[in-house]
N, CA, C, O and CB atoms as a CASP TS submission, in Angstrom:
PFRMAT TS
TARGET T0000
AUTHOR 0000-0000-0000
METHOD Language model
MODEL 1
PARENT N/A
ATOM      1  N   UNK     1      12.430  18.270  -9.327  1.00  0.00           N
ATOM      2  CA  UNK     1      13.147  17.093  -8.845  1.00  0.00           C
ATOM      3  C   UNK     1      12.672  16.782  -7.423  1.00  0.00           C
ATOM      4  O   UNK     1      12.794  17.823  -6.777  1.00  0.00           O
ATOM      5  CB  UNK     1      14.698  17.321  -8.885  1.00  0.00           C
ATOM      6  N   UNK     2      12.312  16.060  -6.857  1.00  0.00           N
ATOM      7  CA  UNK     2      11.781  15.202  -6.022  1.00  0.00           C
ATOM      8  C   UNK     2      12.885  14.899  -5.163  1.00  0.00           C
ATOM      9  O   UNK     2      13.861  14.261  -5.560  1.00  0.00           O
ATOM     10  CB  UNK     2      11.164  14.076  -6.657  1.00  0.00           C
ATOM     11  N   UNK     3      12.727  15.449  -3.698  1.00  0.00           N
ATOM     12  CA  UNK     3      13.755  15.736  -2.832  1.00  0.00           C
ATOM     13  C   UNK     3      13.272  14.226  -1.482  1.00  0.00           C
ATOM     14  O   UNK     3      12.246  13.857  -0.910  1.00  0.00           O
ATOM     15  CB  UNK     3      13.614  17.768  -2.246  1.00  0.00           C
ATOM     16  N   UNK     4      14.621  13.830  -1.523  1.00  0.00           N
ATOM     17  CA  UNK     4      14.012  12.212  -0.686  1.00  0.00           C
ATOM     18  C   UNK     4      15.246  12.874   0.808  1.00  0.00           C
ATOM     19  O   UNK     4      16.347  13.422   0.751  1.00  0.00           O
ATOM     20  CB  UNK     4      14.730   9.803  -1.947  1.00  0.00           C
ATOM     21  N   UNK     5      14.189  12.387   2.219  1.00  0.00           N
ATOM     22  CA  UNK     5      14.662  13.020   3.049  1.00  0.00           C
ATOM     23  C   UNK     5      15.117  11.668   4.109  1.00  0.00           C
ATOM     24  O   UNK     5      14.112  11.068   4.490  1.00  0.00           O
ATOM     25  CB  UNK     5      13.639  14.182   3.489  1.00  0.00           C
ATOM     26  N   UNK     6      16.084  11.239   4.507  1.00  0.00           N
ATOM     27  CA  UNK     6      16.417   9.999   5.446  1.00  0.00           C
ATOM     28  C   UNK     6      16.627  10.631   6.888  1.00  0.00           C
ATOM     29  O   UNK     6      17.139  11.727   7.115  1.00  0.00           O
ATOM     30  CB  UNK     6      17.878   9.118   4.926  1.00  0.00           C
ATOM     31  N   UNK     7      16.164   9.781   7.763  1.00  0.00           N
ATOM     32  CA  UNK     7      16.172  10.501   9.486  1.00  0.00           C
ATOM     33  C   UNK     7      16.817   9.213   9.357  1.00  0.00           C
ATOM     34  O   UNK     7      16.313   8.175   8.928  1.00  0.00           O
ATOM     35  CB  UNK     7      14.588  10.957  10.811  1.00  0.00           C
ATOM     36  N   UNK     8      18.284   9.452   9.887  1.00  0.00           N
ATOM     37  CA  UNK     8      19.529   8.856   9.773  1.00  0.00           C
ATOM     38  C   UNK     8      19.371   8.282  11.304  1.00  0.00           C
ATOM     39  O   UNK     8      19.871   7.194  11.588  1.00  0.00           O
ATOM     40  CB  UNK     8      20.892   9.928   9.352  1.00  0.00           C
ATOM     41  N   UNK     9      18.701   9.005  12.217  1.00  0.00           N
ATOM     42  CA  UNK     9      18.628   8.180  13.983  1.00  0.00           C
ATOM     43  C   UNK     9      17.802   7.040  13.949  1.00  0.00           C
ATOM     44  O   UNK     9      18.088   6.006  14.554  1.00  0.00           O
ATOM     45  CB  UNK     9      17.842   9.179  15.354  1.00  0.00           C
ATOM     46  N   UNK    10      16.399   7.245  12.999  1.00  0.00           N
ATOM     47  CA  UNK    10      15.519   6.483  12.855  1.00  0.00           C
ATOM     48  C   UNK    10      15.358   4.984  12.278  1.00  0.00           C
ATOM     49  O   UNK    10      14.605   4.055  12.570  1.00  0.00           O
ATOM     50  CB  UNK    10      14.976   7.142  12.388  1.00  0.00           C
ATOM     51  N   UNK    11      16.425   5.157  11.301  1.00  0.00           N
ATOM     52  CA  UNK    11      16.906   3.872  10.816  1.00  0.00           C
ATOM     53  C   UNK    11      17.271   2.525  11.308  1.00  0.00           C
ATOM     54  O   UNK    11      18.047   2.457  12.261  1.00  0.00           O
ATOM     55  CB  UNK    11      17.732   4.112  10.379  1.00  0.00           C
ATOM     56  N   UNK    12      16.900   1.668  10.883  1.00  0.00           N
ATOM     57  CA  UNK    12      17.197   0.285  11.806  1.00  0.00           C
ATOM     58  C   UNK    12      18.542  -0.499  10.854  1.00  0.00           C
ATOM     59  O   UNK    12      19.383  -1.321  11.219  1.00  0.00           O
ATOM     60  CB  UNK    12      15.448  -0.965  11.896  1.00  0.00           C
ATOM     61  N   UNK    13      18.291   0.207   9.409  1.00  0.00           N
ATOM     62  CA  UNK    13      19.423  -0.921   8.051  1.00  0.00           C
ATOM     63  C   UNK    13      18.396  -2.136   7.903  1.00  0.00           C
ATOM     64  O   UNK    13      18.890  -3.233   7.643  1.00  0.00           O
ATOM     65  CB  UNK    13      21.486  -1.816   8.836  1.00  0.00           C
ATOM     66  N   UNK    14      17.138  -2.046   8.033  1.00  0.00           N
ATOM     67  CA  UNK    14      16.497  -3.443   7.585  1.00  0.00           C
ATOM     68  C   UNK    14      16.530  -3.612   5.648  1.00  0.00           C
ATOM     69  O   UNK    14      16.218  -4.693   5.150  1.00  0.00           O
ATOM     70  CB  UNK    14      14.583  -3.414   8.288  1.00  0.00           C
ATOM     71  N   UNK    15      16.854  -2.664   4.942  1.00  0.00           N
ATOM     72  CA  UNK    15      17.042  -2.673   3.638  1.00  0.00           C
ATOM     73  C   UNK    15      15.694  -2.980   2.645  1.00  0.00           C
ATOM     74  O   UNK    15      15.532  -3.253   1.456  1.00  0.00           O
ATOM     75  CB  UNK    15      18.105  -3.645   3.475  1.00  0.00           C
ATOM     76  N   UNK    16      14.948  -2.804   3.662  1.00  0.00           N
ATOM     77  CA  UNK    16      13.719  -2.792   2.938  1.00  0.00           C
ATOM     78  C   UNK    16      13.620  -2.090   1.908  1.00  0.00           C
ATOM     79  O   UNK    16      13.298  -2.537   0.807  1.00  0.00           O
ATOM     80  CB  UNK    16      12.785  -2.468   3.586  1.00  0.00           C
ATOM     81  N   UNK    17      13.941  -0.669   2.208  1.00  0.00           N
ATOM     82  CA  UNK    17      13.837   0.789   0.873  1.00  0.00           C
ATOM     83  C   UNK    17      14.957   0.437  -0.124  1.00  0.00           C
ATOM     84  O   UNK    17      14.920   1.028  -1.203  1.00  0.00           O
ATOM     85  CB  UNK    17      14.294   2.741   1.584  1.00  0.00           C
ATOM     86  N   UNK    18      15.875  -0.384   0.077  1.00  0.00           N
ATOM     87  CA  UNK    18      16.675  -0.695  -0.955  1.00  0.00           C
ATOM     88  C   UNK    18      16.380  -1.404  -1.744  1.00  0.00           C
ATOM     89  O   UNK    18      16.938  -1.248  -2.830  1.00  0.00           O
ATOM     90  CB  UNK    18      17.572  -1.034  -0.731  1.00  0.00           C
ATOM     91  N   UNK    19      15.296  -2.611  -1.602  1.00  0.00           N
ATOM     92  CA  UNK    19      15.107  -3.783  -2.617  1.00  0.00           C
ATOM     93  C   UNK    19      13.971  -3.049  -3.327  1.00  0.00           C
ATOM     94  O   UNK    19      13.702  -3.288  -4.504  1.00  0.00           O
ATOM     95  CB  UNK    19      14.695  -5.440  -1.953  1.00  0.00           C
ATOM     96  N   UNK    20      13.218  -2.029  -2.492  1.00  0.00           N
ATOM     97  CA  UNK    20      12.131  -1.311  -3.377  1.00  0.00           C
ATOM     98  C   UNK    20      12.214  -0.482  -4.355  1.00  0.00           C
ATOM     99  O   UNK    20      11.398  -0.251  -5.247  1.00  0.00           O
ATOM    100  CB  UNK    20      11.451  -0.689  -2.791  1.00  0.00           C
ATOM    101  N   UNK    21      13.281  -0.021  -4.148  1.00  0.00           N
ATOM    102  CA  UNK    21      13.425   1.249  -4.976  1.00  0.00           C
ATOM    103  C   UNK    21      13.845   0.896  -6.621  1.00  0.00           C
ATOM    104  O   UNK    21      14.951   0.548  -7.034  1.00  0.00           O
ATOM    105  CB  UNK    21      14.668   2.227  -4.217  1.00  0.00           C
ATOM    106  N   UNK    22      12.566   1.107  -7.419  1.00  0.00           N
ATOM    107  CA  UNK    22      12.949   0.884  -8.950  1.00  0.00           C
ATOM    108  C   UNK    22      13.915   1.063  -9.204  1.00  0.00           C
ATOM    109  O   UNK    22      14.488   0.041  -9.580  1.00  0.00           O
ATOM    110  CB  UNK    22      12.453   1.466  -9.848  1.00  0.00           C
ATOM    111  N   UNK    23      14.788   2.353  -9.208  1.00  0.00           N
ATOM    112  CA  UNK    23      16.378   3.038  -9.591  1.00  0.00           C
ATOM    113  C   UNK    23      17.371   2.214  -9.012  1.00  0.00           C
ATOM    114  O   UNK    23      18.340   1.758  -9.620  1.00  0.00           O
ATOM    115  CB  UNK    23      16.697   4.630  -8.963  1.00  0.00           C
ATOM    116  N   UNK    24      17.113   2.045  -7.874  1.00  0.00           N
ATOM    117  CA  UNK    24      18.493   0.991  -7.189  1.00  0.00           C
ATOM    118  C   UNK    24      19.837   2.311  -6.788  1.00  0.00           C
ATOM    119  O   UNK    24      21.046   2.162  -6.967  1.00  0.00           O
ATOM    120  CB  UNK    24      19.322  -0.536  -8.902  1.00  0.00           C
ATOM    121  N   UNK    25      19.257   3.335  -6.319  1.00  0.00           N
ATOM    122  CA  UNK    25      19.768   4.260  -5.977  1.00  0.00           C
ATOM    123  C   UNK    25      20.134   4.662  -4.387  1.00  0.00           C
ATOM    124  O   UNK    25      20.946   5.521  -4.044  1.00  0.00           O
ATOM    125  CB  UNK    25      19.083   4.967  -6.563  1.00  0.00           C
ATOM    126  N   UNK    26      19.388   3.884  -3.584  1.00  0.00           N
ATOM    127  CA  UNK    26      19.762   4.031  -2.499  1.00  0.00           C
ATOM    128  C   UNK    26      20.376   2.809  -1.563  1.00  0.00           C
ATOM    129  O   UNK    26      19.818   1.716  -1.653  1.00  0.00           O
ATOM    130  CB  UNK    26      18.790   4.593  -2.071  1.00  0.00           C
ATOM    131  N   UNK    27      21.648   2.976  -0.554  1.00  0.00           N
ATOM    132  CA  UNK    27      22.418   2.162  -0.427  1.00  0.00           C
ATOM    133  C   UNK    27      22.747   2.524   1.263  1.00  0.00           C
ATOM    134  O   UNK    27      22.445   3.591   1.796  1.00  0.00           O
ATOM    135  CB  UNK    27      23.504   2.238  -1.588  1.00  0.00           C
ATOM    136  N   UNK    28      23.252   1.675   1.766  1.00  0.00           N
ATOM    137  CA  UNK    28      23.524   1.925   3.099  1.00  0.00           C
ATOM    138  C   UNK    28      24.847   3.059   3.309  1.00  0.00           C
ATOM    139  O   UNK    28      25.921   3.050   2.706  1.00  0.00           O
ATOM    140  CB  UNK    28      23.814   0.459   3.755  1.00  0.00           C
ATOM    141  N   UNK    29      24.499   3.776   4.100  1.00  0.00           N
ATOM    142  CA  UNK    29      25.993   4.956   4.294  1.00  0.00           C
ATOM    143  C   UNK    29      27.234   4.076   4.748  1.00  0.00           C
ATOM    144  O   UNK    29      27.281   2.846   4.775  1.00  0.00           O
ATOM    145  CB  UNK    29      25.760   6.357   5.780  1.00  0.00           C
ATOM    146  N   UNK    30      28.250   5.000   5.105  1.00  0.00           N
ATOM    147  CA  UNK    30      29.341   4.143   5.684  1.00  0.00           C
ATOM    148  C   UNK    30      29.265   4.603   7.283  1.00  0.00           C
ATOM    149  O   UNK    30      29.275   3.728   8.149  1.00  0.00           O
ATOM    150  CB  UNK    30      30.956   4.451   4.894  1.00  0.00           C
ATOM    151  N   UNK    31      29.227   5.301   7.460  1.00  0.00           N
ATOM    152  CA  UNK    31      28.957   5.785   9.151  1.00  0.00           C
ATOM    153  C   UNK    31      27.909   5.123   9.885  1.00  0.00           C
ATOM    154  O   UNK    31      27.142   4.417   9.231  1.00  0.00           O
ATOM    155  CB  UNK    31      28.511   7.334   9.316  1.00  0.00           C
ATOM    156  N   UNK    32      27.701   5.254  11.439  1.00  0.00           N
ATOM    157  CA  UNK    32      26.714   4.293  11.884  1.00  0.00           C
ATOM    158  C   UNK    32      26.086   5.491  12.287  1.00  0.00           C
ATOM    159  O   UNK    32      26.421   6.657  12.079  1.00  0.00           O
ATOM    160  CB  UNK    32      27.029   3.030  12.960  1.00  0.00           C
ATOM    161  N   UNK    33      24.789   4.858  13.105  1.00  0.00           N
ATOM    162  CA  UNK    33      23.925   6.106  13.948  1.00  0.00           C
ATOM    163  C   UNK    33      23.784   5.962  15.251  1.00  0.00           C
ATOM    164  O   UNK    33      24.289   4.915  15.654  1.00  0.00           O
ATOM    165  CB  UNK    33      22.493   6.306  13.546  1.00  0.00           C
ATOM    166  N   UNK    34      23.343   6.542  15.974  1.00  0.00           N
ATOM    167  CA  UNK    34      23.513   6.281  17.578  1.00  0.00           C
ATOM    168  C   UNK    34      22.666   4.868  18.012  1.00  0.00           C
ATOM    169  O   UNK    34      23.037   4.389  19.084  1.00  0.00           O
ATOM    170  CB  UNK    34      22.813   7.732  18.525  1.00  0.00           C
ATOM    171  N   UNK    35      22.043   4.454  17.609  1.00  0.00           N
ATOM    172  CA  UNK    35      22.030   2.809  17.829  1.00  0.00           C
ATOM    173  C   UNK    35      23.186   1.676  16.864  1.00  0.00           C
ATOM    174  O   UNK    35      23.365   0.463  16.967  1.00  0.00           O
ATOM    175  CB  UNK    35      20.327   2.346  17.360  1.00  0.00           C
ATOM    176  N   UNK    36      23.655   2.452  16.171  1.00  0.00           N
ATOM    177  CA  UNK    36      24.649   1.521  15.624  1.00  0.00           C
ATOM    178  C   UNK    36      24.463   0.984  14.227  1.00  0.00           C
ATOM    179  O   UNK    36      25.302   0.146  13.893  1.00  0.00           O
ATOM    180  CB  UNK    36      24.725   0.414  16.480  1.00  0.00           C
ATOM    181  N   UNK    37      23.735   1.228  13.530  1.00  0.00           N
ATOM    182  CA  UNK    37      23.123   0.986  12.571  1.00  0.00           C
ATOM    183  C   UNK    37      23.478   1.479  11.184  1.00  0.00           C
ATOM    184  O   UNK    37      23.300   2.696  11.135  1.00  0.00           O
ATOM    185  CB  UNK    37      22.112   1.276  12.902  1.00  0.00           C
ATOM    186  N   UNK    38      23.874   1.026  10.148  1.00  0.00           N
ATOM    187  CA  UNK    38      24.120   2.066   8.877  1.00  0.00           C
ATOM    188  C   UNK    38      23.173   2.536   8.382  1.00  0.00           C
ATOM    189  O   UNK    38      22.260   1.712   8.441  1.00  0.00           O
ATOM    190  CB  UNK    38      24.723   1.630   7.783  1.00  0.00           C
ATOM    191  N   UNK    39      22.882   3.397   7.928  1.00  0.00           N
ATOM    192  CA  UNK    39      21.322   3.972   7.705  1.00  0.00           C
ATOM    193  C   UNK    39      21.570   4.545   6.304  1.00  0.00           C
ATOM    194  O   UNK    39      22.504   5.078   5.705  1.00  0.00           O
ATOM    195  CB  UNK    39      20.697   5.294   8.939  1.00  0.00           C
ATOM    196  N   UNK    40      19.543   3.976   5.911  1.00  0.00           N
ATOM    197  CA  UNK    40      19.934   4.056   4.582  1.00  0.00           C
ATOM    198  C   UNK    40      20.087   4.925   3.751  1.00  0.00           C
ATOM    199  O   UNK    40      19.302   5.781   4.158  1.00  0.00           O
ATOM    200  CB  UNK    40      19.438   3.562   4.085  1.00  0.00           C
ATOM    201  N   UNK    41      20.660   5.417   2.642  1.00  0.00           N
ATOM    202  CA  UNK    41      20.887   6.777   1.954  1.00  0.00           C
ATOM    203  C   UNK    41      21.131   6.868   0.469  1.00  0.00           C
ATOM    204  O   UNK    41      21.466   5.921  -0.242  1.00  0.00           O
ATOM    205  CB  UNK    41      22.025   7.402   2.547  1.00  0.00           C
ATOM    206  N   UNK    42      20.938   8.033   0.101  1.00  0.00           N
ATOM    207  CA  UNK    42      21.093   8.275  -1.476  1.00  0.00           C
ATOM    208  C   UNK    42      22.848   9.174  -1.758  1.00  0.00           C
ATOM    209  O   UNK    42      23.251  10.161  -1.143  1.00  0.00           O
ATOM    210  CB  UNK    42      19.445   9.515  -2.054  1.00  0.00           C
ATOM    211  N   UNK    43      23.346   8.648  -2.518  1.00  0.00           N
ATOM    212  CA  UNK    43      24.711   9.432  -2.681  1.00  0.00           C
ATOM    213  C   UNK    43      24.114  10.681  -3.718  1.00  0.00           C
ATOM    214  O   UNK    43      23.181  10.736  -4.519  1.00  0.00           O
ATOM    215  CB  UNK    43      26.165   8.321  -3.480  1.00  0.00           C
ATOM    216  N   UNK    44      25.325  11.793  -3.187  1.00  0.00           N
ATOM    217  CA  UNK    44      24.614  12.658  -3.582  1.00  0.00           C
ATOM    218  C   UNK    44      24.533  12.939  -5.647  1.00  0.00           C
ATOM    219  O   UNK    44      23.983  13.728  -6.416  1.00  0.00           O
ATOM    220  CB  UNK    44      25.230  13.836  -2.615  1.00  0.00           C
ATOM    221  N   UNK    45      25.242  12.013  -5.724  1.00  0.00           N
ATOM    222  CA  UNK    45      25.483  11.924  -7.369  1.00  0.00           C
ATOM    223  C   UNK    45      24.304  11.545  -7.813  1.00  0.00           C
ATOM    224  O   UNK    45      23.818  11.869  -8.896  1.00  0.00           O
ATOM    225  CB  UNK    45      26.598  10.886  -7.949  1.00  0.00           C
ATOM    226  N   UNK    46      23.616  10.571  -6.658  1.00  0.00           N
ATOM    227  CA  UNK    46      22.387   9.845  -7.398  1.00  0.00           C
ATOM    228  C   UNK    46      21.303  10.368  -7.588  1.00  0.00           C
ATOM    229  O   UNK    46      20.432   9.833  -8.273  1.00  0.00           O
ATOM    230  CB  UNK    46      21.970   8.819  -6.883  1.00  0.00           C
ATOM    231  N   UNK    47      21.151  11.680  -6.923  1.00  0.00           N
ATOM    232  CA  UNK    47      19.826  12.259  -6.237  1.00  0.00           C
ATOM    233  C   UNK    47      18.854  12.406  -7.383  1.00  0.00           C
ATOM    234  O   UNK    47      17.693  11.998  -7.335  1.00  0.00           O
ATOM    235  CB  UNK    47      20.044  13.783  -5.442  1.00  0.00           C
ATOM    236  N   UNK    48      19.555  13.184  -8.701  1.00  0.00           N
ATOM    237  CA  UNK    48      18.614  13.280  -9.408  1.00  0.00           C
ATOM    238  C   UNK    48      18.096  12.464 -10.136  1.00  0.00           C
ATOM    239  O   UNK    48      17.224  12.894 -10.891  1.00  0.00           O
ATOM    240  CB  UNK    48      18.737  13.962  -9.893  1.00  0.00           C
ATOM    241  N   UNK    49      18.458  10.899 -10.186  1.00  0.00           N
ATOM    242  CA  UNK    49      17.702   9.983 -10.998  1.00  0.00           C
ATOM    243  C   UNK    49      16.666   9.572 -10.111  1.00  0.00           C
ATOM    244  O   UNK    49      16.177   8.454 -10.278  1.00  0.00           O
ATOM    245  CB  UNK    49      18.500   8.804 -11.567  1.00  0.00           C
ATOM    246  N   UNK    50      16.152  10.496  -8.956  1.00  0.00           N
ATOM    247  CA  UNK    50      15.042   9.313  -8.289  1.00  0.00           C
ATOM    248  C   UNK    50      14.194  10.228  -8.975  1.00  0.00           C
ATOM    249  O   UNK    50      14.500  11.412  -9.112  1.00  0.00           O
ATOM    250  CB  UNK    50      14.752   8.919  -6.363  1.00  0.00           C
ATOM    251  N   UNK    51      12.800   9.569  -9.554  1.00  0.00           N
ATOM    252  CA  UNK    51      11.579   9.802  -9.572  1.00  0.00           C
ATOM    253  C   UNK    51      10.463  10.243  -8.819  1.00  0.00           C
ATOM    254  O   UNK    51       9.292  10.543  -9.052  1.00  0.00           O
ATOM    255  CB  UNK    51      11.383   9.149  -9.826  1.00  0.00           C
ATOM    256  N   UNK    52      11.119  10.190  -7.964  1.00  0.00           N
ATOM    257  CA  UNK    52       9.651  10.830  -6.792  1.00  0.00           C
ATOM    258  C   UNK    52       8.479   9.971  -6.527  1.00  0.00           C
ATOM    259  O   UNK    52       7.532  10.611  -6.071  1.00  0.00           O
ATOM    260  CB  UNK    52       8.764  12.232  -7.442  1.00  0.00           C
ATOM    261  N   UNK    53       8.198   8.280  -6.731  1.00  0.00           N
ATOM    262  CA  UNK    53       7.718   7.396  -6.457  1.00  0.00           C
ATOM    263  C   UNK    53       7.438   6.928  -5.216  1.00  0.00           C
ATOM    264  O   UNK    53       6.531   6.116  -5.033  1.00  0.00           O
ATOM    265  CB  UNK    53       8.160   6.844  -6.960  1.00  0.00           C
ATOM    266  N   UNK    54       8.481   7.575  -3.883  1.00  0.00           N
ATOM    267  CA  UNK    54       7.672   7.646  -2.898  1.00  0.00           C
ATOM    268  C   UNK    54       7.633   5.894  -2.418  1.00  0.00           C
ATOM    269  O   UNK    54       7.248   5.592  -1.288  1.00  0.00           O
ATOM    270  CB  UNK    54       6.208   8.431  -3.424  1.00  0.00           C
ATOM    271  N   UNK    55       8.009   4.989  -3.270  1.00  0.00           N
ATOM    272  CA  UNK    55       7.921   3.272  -2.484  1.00  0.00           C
ATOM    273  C   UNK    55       8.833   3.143  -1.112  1.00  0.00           C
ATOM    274  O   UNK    55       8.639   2.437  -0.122  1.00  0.00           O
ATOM    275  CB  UNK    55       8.690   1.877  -3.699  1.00  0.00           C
ATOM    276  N   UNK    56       9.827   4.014  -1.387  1.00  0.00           N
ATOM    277  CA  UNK    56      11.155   3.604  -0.334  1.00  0.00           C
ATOM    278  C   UNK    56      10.206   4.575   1.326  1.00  0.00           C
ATOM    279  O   UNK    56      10.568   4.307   2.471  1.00  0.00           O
ATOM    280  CB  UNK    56      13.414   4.711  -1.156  1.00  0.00           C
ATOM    281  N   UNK    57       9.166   5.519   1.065  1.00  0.00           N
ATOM    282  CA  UNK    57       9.192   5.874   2.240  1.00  0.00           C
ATOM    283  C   UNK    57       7.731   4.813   2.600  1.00  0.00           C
ATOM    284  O   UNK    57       7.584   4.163   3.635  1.00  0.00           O
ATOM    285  CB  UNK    57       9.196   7.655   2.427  1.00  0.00           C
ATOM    286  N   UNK    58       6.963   4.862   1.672  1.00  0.00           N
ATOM    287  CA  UNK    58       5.795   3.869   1.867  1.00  0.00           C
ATOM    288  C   UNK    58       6.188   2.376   2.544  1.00  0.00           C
ATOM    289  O   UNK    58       5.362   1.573   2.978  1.00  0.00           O
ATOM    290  CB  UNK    58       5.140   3.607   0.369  1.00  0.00           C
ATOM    291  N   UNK    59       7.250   2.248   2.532  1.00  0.00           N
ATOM    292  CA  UNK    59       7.994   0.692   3.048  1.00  0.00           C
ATOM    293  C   UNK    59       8.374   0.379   4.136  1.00  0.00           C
ATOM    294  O   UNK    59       8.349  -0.694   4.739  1.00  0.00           O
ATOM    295  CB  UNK    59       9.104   0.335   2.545  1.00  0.00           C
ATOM    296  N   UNK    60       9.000   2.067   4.565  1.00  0.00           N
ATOM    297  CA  UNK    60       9.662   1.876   5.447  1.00  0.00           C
ATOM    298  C   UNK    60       9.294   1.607   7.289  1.00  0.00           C
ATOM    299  O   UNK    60       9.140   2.402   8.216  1.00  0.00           O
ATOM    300  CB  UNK    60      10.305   2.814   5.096  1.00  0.00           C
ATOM    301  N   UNK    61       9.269   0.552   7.230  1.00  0.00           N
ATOM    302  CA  UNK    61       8.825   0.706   8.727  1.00  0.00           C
ATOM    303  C   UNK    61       8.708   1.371  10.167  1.00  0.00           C
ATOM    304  O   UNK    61       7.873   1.229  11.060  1.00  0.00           O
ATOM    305  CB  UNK    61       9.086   0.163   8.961  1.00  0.00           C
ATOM    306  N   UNK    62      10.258   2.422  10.027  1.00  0.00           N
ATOM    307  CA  UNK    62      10.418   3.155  11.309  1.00  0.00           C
ATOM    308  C   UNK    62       9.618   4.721  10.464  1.00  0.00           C
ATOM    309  O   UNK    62       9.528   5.740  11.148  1.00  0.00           O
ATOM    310  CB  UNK    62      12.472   3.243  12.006  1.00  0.00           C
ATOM    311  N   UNK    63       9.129   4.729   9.073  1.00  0.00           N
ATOM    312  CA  UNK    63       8.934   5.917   8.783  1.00  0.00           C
ATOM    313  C   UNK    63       9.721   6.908   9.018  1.00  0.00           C
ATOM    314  O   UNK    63       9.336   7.931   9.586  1.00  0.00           O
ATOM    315  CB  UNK    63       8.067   6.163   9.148  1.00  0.00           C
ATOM    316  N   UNK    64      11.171   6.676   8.518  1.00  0.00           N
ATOM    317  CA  UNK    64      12.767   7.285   8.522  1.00  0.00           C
ATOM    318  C   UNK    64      12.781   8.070   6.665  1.00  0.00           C
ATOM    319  O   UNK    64      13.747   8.612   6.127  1.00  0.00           O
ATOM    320  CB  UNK    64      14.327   5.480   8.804  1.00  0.00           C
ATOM    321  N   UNK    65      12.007   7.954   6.338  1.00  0.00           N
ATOM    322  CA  UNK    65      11.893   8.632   4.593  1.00  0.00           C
ATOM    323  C   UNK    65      10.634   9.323   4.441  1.00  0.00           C
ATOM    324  O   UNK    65       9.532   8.902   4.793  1.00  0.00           O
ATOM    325  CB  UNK    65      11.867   7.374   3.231  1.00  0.00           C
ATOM    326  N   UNK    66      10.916  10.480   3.855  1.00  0.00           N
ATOM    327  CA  UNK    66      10.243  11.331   3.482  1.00  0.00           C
ATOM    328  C   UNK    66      10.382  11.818   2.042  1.00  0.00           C
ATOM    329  O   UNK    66      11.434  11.840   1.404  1.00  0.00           O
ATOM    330  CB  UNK    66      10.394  12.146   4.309  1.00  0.00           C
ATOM    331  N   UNK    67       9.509  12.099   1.733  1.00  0.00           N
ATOM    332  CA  UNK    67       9.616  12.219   0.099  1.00  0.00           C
ATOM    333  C   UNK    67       8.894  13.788  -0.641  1.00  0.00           C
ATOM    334  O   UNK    67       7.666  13.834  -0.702  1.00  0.00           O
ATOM    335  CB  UNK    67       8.625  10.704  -0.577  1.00  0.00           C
ATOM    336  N   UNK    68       9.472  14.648  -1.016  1.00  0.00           N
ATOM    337  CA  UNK    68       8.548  15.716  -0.926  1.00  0.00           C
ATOM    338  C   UNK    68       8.904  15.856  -3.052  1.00  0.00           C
ATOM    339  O   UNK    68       9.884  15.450  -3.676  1.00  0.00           O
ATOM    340  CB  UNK    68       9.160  17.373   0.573  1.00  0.00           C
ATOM    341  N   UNK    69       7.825  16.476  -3.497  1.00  0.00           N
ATOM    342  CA  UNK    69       7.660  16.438  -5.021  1.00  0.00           C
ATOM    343  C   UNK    69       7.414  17.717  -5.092  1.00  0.00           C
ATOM    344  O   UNK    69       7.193  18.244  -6.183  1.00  0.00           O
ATOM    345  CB  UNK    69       6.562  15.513  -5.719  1.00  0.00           C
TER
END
């Protein structure tokens, strides 16, 4: 299973990794981050339907996702 890693400081919430992601599995948290920001995340129910496809970190602009297989 394909472990997806979010740097929750790094995040801006531009939702880029959200419209990418085939599964539709990842969603903004409810907490903010020290710039203020909701940052984006996988609930932990969802974890195992991601595929390990790797689009949501390829997207991401601050390079806040990591994807390890």
């Amino acid at each position: 299973m394909p472990k997806v890693t979010f740097q929750e400081e790094r995040c801006k919430g531009c939702g880029l990794c959200l419209e990418i992601c085939p599964m539709r599995i990842i969603s903004f948290g409810d907490k903010l981050n020290l710039n203020g920001y909701h940052p984006a995340t996988i609930e932990e129910d969802k974890k195992s339907m991601c595929i390990g496809c790797a689009s949501c970190a390829k997207i991401c602009p601050d390079c806040a996702i990591t994807v390890e297989r």
